[in-house]
C-alpha positions as CSV (number, residue, x, y, z in Angstrom):
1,X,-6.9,16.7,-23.3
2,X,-4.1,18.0,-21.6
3,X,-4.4,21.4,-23.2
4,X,-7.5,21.8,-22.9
5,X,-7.3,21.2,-18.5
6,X,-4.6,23.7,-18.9
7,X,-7.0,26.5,-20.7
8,X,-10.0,25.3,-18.3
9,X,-7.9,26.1,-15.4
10,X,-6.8,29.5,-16.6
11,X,-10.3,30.8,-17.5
12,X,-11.2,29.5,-13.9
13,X,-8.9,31.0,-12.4
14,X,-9.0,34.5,-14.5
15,X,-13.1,34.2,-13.6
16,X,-12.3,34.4,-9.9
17,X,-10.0,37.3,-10.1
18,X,-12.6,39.5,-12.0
19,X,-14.9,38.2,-9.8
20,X,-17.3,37.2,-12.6
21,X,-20.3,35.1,-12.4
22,X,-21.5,33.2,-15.3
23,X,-24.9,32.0,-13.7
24,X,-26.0,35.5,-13.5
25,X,-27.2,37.9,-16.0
26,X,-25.6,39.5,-18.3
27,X,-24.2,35.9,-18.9
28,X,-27.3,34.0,-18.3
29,X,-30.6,35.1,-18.7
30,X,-33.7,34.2,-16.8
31,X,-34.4,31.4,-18.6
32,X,-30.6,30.2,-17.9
33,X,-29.7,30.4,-21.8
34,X,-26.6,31.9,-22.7
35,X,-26.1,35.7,-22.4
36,X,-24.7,38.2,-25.4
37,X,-22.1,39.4,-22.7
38,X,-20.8,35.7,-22.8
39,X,-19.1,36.4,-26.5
40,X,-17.7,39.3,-25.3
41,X,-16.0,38.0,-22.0
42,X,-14.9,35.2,-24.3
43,X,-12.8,37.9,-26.4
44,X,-11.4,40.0,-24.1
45,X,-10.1,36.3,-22.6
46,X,-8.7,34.8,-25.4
47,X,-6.9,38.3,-26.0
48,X,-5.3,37.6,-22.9
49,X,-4.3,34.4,-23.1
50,X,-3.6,34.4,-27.2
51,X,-6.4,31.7,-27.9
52,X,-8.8,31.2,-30.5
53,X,-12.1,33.1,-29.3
54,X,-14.3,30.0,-30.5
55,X,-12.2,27.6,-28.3
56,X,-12.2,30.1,-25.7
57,X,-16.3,30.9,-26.0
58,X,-17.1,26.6,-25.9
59,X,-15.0,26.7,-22.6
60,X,-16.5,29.4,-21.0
61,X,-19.7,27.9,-21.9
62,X,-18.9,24.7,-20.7
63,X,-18.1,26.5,-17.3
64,X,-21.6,28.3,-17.6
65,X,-23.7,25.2,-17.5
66,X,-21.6,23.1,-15.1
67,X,-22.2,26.0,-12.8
68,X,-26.3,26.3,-13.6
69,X,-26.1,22.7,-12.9
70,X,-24.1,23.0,-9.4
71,X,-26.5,25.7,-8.2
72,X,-29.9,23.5,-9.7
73,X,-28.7,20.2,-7.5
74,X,-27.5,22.3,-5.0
75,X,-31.0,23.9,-4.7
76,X,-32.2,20.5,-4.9
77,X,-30.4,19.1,-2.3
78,X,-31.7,21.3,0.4
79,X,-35.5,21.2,-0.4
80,X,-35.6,17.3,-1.1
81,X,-32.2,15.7,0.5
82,X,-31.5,14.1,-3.2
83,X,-27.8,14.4,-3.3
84,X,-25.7,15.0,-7.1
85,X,-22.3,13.0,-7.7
86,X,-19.9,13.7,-10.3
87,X,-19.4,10.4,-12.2
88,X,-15.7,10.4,-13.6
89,X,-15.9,7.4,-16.3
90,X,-13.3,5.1,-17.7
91,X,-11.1,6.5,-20.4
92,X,-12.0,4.2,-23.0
93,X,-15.6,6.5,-22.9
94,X,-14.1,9.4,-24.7
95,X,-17.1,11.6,-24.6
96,X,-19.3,12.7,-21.8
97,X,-16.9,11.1,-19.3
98,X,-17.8,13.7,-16.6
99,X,-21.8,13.0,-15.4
100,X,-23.9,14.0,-13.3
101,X,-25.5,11.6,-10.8
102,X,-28.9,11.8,-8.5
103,X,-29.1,9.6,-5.5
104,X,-30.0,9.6,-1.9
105,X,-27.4,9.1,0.4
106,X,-28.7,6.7,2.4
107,X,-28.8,3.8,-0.3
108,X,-25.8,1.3,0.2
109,X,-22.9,1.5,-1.8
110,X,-24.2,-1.7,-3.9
111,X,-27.0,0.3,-4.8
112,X,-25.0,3.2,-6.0
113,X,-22.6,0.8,-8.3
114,X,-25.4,-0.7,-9.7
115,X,-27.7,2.5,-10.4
116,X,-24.5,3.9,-12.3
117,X,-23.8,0.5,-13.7
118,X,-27.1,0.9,-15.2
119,X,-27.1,4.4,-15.8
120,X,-24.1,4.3,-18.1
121,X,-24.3,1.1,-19.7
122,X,-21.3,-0.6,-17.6
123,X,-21.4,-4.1,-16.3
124,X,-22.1,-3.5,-12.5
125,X,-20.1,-6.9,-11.3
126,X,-16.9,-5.8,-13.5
127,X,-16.7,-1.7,-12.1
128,X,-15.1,-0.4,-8.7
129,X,-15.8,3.2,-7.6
130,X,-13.2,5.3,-5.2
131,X,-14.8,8.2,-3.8
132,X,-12.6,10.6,-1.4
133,X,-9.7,8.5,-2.2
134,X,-11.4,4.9,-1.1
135,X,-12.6,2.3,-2.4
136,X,-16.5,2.3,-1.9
137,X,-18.0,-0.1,0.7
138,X,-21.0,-2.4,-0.9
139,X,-22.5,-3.2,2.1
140,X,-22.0,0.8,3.8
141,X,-24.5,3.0,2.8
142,X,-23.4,6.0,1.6
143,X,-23.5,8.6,4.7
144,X,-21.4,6.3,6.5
145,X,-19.0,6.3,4.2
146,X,-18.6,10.0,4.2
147,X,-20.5,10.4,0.9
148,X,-21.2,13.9,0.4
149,X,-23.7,16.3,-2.1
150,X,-21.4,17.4,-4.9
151,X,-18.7,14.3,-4.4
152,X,-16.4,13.0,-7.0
153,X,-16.4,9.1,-7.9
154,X,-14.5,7.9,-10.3
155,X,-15.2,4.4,-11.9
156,X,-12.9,1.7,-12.6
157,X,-13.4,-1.3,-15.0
158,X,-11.5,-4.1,-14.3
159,X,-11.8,-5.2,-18.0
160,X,-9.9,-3.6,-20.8
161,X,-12.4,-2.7,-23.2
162,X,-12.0,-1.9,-27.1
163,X,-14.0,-0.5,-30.3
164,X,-13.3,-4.3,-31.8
165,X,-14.4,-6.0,-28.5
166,X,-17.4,-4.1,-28.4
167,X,-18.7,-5.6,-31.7
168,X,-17.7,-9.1,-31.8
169,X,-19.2,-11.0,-29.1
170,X,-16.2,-13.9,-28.5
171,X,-14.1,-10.8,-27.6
172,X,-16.7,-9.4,-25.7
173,X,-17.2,-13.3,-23.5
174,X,-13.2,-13.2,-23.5
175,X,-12.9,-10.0,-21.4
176,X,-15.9,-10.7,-18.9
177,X,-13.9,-14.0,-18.0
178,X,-10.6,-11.5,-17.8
179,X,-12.6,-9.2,-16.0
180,X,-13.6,-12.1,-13.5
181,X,-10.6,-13.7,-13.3
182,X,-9.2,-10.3,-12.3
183,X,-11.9,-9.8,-9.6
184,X,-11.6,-13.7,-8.1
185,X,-7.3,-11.8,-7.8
186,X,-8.0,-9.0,-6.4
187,X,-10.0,-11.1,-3.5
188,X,-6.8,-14.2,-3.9
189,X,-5.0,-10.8,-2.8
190,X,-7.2,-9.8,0.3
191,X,-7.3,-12.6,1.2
192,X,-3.3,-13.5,1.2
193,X,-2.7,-10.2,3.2
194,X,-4.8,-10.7,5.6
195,X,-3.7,-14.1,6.3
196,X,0.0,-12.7,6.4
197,X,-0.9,-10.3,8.6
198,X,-2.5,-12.2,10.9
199,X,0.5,-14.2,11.4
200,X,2.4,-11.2,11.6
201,X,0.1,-10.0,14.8
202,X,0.6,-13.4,16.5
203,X,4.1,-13.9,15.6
204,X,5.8,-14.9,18.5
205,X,9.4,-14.3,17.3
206,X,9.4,-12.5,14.4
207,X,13.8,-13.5,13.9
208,X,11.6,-16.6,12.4
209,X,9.7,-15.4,9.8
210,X,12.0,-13.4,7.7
211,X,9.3,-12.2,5.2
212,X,7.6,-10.1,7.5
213,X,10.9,-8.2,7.7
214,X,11.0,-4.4,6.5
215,X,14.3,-3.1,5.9
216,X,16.2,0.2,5.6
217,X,18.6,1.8,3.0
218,X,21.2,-0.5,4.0
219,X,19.2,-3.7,3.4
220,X,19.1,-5.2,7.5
221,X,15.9,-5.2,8.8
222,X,14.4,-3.1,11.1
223,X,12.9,-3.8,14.6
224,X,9.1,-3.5,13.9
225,X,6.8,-2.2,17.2
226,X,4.1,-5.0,17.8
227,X,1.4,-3.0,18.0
228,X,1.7,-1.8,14.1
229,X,3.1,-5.1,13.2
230,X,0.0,-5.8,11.2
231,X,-0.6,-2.2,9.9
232,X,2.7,-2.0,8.2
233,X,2.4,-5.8,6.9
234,X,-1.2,-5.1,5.1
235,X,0.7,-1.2,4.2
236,X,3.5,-3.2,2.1
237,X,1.3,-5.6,1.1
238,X,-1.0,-3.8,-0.8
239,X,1.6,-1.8,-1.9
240,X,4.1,-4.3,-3.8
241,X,1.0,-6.1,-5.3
242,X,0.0,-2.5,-6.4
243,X,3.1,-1.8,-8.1
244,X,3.2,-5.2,-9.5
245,X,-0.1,-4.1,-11.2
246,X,1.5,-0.7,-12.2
247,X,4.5,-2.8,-14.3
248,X,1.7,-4.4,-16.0
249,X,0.0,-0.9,-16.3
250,X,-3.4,-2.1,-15.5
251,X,-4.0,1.1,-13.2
252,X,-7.7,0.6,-12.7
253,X,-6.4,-3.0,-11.0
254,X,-3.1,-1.1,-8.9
255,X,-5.3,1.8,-8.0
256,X,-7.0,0.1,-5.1
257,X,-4.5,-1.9,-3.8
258,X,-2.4,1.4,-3.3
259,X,-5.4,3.0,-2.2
260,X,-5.8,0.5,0.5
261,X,-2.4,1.0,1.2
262,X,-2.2,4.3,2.5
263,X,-5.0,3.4,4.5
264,X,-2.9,0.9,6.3
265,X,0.2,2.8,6.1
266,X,-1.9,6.4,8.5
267,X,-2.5,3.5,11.0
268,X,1.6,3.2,11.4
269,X,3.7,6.0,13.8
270,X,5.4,9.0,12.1
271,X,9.2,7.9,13.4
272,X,8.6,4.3,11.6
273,X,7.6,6.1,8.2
274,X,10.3,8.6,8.1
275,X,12.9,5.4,8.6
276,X,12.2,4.1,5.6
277,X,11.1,5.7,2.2
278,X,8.2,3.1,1.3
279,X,5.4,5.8,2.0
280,X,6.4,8.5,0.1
281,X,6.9,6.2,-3.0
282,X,3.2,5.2,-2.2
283,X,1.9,8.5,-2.7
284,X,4.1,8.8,-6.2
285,X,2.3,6.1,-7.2
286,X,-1.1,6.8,-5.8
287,X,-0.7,10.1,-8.6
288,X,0.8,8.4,-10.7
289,X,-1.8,5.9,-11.0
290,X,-4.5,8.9,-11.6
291,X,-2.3,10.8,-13.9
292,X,-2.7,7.2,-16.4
293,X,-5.5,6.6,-15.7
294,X,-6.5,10.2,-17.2
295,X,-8.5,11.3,-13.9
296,X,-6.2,13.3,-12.0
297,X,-8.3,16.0,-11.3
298,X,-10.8,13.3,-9.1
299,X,-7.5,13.8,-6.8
300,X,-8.5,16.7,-5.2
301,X,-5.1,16.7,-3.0
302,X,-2.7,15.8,-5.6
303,X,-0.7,18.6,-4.7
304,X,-0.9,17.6,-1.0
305,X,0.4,14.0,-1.7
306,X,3.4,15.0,-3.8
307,X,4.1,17.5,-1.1
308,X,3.9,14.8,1.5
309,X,6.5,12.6,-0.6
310,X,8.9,15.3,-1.1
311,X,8.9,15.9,2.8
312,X,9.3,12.1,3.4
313,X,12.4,12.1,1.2
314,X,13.8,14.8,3.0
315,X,13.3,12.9,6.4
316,X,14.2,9.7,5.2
317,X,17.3,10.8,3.4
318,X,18.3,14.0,4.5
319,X,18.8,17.4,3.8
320,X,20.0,17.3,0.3
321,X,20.7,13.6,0.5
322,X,23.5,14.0,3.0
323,X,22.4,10.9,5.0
324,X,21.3,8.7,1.6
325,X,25.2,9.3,0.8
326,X,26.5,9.1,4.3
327,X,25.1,5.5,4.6
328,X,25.4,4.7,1.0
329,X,27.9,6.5,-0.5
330,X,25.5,8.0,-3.4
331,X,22.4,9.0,-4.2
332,X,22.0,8.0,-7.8
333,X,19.5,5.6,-8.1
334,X,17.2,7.5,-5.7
335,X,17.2,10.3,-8.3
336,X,14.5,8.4,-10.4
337,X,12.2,8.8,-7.2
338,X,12.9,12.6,-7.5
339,X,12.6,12.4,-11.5
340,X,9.0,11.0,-11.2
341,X,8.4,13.6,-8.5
342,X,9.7,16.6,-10.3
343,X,7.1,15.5,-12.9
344,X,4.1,15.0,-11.3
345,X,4.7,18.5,-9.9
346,X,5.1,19.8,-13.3
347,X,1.9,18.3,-14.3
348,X,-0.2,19.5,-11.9
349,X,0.5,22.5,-11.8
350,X,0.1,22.6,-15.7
351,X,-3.1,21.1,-15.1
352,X,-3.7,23.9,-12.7
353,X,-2.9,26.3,-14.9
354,X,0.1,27.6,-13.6
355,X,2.5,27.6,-16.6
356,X,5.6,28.9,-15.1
357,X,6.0,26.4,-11.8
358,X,5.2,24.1,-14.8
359,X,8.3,24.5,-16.9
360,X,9.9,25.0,-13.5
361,X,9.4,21.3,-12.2
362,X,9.1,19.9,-16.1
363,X,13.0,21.3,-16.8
364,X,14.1,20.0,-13.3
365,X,12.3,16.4,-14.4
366,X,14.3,16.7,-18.1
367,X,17.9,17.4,-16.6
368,X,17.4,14.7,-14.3
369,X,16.5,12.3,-17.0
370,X,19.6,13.3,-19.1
371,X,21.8,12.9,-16.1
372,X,19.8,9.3,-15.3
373,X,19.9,8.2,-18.8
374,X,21.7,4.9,-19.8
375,X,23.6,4.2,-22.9
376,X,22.4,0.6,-24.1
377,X,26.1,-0.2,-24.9
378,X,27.0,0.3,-21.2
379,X,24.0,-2.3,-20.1
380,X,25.5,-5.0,-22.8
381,X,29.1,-4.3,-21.4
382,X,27.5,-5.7,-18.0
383,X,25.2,-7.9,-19.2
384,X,28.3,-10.1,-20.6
385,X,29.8,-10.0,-17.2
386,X,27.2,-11.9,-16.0
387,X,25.2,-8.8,-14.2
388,X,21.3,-8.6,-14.7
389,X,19.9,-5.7,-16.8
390,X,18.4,-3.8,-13.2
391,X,21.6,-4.7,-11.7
392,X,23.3,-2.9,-14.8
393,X,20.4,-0.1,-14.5
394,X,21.3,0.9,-10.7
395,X,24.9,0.0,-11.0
396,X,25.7,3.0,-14.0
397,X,22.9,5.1,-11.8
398,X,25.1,4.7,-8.9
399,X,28.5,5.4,-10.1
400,X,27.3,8.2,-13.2
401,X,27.5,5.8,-16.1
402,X,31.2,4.6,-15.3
403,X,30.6,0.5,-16.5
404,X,34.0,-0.5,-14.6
405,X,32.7,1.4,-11.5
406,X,29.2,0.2,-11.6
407,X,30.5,-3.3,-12.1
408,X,32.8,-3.0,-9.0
409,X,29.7,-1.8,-7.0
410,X,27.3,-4.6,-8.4
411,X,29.9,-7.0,-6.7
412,X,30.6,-5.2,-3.7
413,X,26.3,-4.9,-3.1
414,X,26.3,-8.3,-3.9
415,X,28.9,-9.3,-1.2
416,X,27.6,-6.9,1.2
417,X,24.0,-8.5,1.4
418,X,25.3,-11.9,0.9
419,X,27.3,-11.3,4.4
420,X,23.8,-10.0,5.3
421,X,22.5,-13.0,4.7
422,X,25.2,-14.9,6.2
423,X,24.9,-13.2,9.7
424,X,20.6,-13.8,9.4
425,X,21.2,-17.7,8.6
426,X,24.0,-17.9,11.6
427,X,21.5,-16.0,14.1
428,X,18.9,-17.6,12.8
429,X,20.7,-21.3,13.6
430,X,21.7,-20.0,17.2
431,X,17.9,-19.1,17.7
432,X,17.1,-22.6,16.3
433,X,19.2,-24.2,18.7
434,X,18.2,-22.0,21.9
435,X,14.4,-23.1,21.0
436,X,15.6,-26.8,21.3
437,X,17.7,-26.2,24.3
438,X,14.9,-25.1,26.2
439,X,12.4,-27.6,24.9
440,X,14.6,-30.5,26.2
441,X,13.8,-28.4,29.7
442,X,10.0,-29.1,28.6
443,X,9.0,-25.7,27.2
444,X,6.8,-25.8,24.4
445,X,8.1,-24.3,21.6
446,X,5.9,-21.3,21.5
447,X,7.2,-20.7,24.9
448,X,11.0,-20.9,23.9
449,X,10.0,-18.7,21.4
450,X,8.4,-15.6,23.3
451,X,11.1,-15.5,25.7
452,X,13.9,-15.8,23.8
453,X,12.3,-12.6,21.6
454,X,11.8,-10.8,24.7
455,X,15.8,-11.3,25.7
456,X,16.9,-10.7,22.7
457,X,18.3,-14.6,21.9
458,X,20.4,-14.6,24.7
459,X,19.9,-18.0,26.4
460,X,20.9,-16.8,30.1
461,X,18.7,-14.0,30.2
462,X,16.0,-16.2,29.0
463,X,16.4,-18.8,31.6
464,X,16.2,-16.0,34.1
465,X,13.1,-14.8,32.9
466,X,11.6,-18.8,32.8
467,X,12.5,-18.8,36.4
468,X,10.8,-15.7,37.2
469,X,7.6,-16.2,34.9
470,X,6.9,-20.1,35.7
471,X,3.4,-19.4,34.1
472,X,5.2,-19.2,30.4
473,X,5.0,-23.5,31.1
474,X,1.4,-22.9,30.1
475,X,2.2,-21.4,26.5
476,X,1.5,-24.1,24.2
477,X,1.6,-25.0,20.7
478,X,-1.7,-26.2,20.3
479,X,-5.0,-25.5,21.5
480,X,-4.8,-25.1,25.9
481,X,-8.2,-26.9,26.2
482,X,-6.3,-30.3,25.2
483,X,-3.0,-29.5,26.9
484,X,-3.4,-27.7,30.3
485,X,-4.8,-30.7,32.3
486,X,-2.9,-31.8,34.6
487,X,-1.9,-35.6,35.1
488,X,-1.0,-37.7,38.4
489,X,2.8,-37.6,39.8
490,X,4.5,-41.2,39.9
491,X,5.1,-41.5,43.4
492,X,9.1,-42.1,42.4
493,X,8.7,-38.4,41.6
494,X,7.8,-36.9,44.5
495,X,9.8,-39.0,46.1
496,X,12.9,-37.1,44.4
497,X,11.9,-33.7,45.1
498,X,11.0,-34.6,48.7
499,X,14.9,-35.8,48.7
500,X,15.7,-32.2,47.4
501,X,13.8,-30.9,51.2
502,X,11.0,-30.0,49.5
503,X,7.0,-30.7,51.1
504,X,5.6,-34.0,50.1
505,X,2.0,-32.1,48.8
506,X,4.2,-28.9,47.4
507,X,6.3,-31.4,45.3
508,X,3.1,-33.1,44.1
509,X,1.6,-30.0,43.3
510,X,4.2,-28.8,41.1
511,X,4.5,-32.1,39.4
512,X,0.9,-31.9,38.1
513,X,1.5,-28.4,37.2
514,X,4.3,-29.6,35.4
515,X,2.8,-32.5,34.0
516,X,5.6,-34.6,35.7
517,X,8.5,-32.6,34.8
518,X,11.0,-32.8,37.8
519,X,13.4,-30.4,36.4
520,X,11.3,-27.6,36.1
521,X,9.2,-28.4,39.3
522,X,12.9,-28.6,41.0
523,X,14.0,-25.4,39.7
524,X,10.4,-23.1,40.2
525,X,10.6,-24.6,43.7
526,X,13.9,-23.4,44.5
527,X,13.5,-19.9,42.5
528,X,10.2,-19.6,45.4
529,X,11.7,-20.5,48.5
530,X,9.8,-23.9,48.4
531,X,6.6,-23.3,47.4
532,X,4.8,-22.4,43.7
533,X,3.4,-18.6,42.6
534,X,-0.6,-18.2,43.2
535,X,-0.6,-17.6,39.3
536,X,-0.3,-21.4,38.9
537,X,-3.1,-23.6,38.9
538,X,-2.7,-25.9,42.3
539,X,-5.5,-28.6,41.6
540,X,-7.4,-30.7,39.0
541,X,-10.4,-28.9,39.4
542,X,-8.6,-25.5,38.5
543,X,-7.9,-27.8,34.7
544,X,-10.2,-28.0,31.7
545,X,-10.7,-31.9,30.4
546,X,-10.3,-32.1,26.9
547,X,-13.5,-31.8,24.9
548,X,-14.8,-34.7,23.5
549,X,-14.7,-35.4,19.7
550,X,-18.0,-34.9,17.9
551,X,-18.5,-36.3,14.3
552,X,-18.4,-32.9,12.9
553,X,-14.6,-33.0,13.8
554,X,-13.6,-35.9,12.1
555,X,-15.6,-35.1,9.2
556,X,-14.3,-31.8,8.7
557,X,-11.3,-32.8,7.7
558,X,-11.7,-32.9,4.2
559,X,-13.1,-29.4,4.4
560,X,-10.2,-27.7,6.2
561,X,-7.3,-29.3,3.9
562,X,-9.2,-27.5,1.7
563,X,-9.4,-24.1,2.9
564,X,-5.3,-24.6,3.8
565,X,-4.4,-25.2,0.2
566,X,-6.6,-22.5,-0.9
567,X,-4.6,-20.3,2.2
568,X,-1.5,-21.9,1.3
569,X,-2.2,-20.4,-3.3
570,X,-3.2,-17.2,-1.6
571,X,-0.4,-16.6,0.6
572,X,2.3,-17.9,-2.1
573,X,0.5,-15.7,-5.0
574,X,1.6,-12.6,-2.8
575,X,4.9,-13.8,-2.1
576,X,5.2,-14.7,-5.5
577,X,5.1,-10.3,-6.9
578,X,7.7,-9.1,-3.9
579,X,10.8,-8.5,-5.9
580,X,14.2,-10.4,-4.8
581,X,16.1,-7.1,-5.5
582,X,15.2,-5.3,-2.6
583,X,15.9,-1.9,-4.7
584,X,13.4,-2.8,-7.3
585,X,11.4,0.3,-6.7
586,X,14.1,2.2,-7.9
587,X,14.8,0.7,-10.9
588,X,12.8,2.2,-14.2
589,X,14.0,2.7,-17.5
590,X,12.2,6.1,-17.7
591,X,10.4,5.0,-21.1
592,X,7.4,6.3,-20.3
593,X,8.6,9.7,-18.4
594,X,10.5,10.0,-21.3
595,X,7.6,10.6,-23.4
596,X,5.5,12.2,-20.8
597,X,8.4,15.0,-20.2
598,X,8.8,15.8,-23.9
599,X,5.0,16.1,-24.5
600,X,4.0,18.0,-21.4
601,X,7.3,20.9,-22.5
602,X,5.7,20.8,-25.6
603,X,2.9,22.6,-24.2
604,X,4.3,25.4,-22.2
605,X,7.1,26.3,-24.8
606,X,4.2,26.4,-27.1
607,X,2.6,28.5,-24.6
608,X,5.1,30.8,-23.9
609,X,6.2,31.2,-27.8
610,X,2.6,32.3,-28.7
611,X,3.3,34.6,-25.9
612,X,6.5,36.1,-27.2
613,X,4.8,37.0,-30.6
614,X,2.4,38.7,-29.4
C-alpha cells in the first residue's frame, strides 16, 4: 500500500512537470477510452523511475480515469448543482476503498450518512464521517457545514469487523452490541466534558477544584484566564480520552475525540498554548491517528500539522531544548515526542513522493530510537526497587540508560511533586479556613469564595474588598429567588446600631438587607459614612418572595437523583482515563515505531539501490 502511494505520488508529480494531460488526446480518445500514447508515456516513466512498465501503465491508468471522472462531476456540478464526494472507506474493505459519491448539498448530514450507509453496505447507526477535519453534523445540512463539490470524507466504523464475523451471525450480533456500547461511550464522554466544563466556567475559585488544573513542565499548575477556562477544559478533555482510545488502538473511536479537540484547543490564546506542550502532541496524534487508520492522504494538511507541532515544541521548550533542560535538567523523555515527529515527517513525505526528505526524517527517527531504546534488564533492575515499569521507562530516558541515576531521579521526582502536593494541601487548608472565617461574618460561601480568588487568599485584602463591595452579601449558594428576601429587624437590633450613632430607619434598613446581621450592617455603615450604597436593595418591595411549590417539584425528585447519578458515572468515567503520572504522554515503549521505522527504510533503501544499479 505504502509503495504503491509512493509511485502514485511520483508519476503525479512527474505528470505536472511535463505538463501532461491524460484526459486529452493522444491519451484519451473521444470516446474517453484509453490512448496508444498512454503505453508509451508509461515506458519512458518507468525508465525513469526503474519500475516495472505494467505496474507503471495500471497506475497511470488509474490516474487517467480518476481524472475523466473529476472533469465528468465537475461538468456536472455546474449544469445541475449535484455535487461528487470522495468516500474514503474503512480499512477492513480492502478493495474499492476510494468511491465516488453524488449528492446535493443541501441534504443534512443524516441524510448523507445514511445514503452512503446504504450505498456501501455499512450499518448507518454504527459509521461516523469527518470531512475537512470534523466530525459531520446530523442535524447540519451539508452547505453549512462547509461541504464542498469534490470533498473528502472519510468513514469510521465504530465496530471492528472481520472475514469470520461477517459469516457467523452470533459474531456479527456480538459486534453491533460493541458497536453500540461504543456509541452510548462516546456520548457517556460528551456528556462528562461538558458537564466538567461547565463547572469549570462557573467555578468560583478554581484553588478548589484541583482537577481542572493544567500544569507546566515542572508539574504546578498554571493560572488559567477565565474566559478560556472552558475551551481549554473541553481541549484536554477530548484529548486524554482520545489518547486513552489510541493505547487501546481503536483509532476510528480516538479520532473524533482528538478531532474535537483541536476544535476546542483554536478557541484558546497563543501565549497559553505555547506554555505548555499539550497542543502540539494533539496534532501528533491527530496524524498519527490517520496514518493507522491507513487514510492519511484524507489529511490534506498533514504536513501543516506536523509543522505546527514542531514550532510548538520549539516555543514551549526552547531553542534546541535549552529551556526543557534549564527547568528540568534534561530532555530525554521529550525525545520520544520528537521520535514520533521525525516519523511522521518521514512518512509523508514518502507518501508524497519525495524519497530523499524521506530517508532524511526516517534516519533522524532511527537514531533517536537507538539512543531512546531500553535494555529490559535495566527496567527489572528498577522494577525490584520497587519503581513502576513507566517510572523505569522515563527514569533510564532521563539519565541515558544509567539504572543507579534513573533510580536517584525517580526518587528525587517523586519527592519533588510530593512537596508539590504538600504546599497544594497546606494552601488549600488555609483557603478552607479563610472560607469559614468569613462565613462566621455571614457570607455565604460562594461569596467567601469569589473574593478570596480575586485577592489571591489573603484574608485582609479580602475583607477590604467585602467592605467596599457590600453587594457580594447577595452571592448565594443556592437559588436568589429563595434567599434575597428580606426579613423584619428585632427591635433589640436596631436598637444596637442606633447605640453605635447610627439613624433609627438607616439601621433598620441595613438589617433587612442583611437579614439581621448586626456585624455586617455595623461595618457597611461605618465603611459609608452612615448610610448604605444605592446598589443595595432599601425595601421589601425591591425583594422577590419565594415561589411557591407546585406538585411537579416534589415529584421530580425521583427524576433528578436520577439524572445526578447518571452525571455523577459520566463525570467519574472521564476522570477515571486521566493518567496519575502526569508525564504519561511521554512514556511509549516505541513497539510500534519500531516496526513502522524499519518497514518505511525498507522502502527508500530499496529505492535508492534499484537506483544505484541502474
Amino acid at each position: 500500500m505504502a509503495q504503491k502511494k509512493y509511485l502514485q505520488a511520483k508519476l503525479t508529480q512527474f505528470l505536472r512537470e511535463d505538463r501532461i494531460q491524460l484526459w486529452k488526446p493522444p491519451y484519451t480518445d473521444e470516446n474517453k477510452k484509453v490512448g496508444l500514447a498512454l503505453k508509451d508515456l508509461a515506458k519512458q516513466y518507468s525508465d525513469r523511475l526503474e519500475c516495472c512498465e505494467n505496474e507503471v501503465e495500471k497506475v497511470i491508468e488509474e490516474i487517467r480515469c480518476k481524472a475523466i471522472e473529476r472533469g465528468t462531476g465537475n461538468d456536472n456540478y455546474r449544469t445541475t448543482g449535484i455535487a461528487t464526494i470522495e468516500v474514503f472507506l474503512p480499512p477492513r474493505l480492502k478493495k474499492d476503498r476510494k468511491n465516488l459519491l453524488e449528492t446535493r448539498l443541501h441534504i443534512t448530514g443524516r441524510e448523507l450518512r445514511s445514503k452512503i450507509a446504504e450505498t456501501f453496505g455499512l450499518q448507518e447507526n454504527y459509521i461516523k464521517i469527518v470531512i475537512n477535519k470534523k466530525q459531520l453534523q446530523l442535524g447540519k445540512t451539508l452547505e453549512e457545514q462547509g461541504v464542498a463539490h469534490n470533498v473528502k470524507a472519510m468513514v469510521l466504523e465504530l465496530k471492528q469487523s472481520e472475514e469470520d464475523a461477517r459469516k457467523n451471525f452470533q459474531l456479527e450480533e456480538e459486534e453491533q452490541n460493541e458497536a453500540k456500547l461504543k456509541e452510548k461511550q462516546i456520548q457517556r464522554t460528551k456528556r462528562g466534558l461538558e458537564i466538567l466544563a461547565k463547572r469549570a466556567e462557573t467555578v468560583v475559585d478554581p484553588e478548589m477544584t484541583p482537577y481542572l488544573d493544567i500544569a507546566n513542565q515542572t508539574g504546578r499548575s498554571i493560572r488559567i484566564p477565565p474566559s478560556e477556562r472552558k475551551a481549554l477544559m473541553l481541549a484536554m478533555g477530548y484529548h486524554e480520552k482520545g489518547r486513552a482510545f489510541l493505547k487501546r488502538k481503536e483509532y476510528g473511536i480516538a479520532l473524533p475525540c482528538l478531532l474535537d479537540a483541536d476544535k476546542y484547543f483554536c478557541e484558546c490564546c497563543r501565549e497559553l498554548l505555547d506554555t505548555v506542550d499539550n497542543y502540539a502532541v494533539l496534532q501528533l496524534d491527530i496524524v498519527w491517528c490517520y496514518f493507522r487508520l491507513e487514510q492519511l492522504e484524507c489529511l490534506d494538511d498533514a504536513e501543516k500539522k506536523l509543522n505546527l507541532a514542531q514550532k510548538c515544541f520549539k516555543n514551549c521548550y526552547g531553542e534546541n531544548h535549552q529551556r526543557l533542560v534549564h527547568i528540568k535538567g534534561n530532555c530525554g523523555k521529550e525525545k520520544v515526542l520528537f521520535l514520533r515527529l521525525y516519523l511522521l515527517q518521514g512518512i509523508r513525505n514518502y507518501h508524497s513522493g519525495n524519497d530523499v526528505e524521506a530517508y532524511e526524517y526516517l534516519n533522524k527517527a532511527r537514531q533517536l530510537f537507538k539512543e531512546l531504546y531500553i535494555d529490559p534488564s535495566k527496567v527489572d533492575n528498577l522494577l525490584q526497587l520497587g519503581f513502576t515499569a513507566q517510572e523505569a521507562r522515563l527514569g533510564l530516558r532521563a539519565c541515558d540508560g544509567n539504572v543507579d541515576h534513573a533510580a536517584t531521579h525517580i526518587t528525587n521526582r517523586r519527592e519533588e511533586l510530593a512537596q508539590i502536593r504538600k504546599e497544594e494541601k497546606e494552601k488549600k487548608r488555609r483557603r478552607l479556613e479563610n472560607i469559614r472565617f468569613l462565613k462566621g461574618m455571614g457570607y455565604s460561601t460562594h461569596a467567601a469564595q469569589q473574593v478570596l480568588h480575586a485577592a489571591s487568599g489573603n484574608l485582609d485584602e479580602a475583607l477590604k474588598i467585602l467592605l467596599s463591595n457590600p453587594q457580594m452579601w447577595w452571592l448565594n449558594d443556592s437559588n436568589p429567588e429563595t434567599d434575597n428576601r428580606q426579613e423584619s429587624p428585632s427591635q433589640e437590633n436596631i436598637d444596637r446600631l442606633v447605640y453605635m450613632g447610627f439613624d433609627a430607619l438607616v439601621a433598620e434598613a441595613a438589617l433587612r438587607v442583611f437579614r439581621g446581621n448586626v456585624q455586617l450592617a455595623a461595618q457597611t455603615l461605618a465603611h459609608n459614612g452612615g448610610s448604605l450604597p444605592p446598589e443595595l436593595p432599601l425595601s421589601p418591595e425591591d425583594s422577590l418572595s419565594p415561589p411557591a411549590t407546585s406538585p411537579s417539584d416534589s415529584a421530580g425528585t425521583s427524576s433528578a437523583s436520577t439524572d445526578e447519578d447518571m452525571e455523577t458515572e459520566a463525570v467519574n468515567e472521564i476522570l477515571e482515563d486521566i493518567p496519575e503520572h502526569e508525564e504519561d504522554y511521554l512514556d511509549s515503549t516505541l513497539e510500534d515505531e519500531e516496526i513502522i521505522i524499519a518497514e518505511y527504510l525498507s522502502y527508500v533503501e530499496n529505492r535508492k539501490s534499484a537506483t544505484k544499479k541502474n
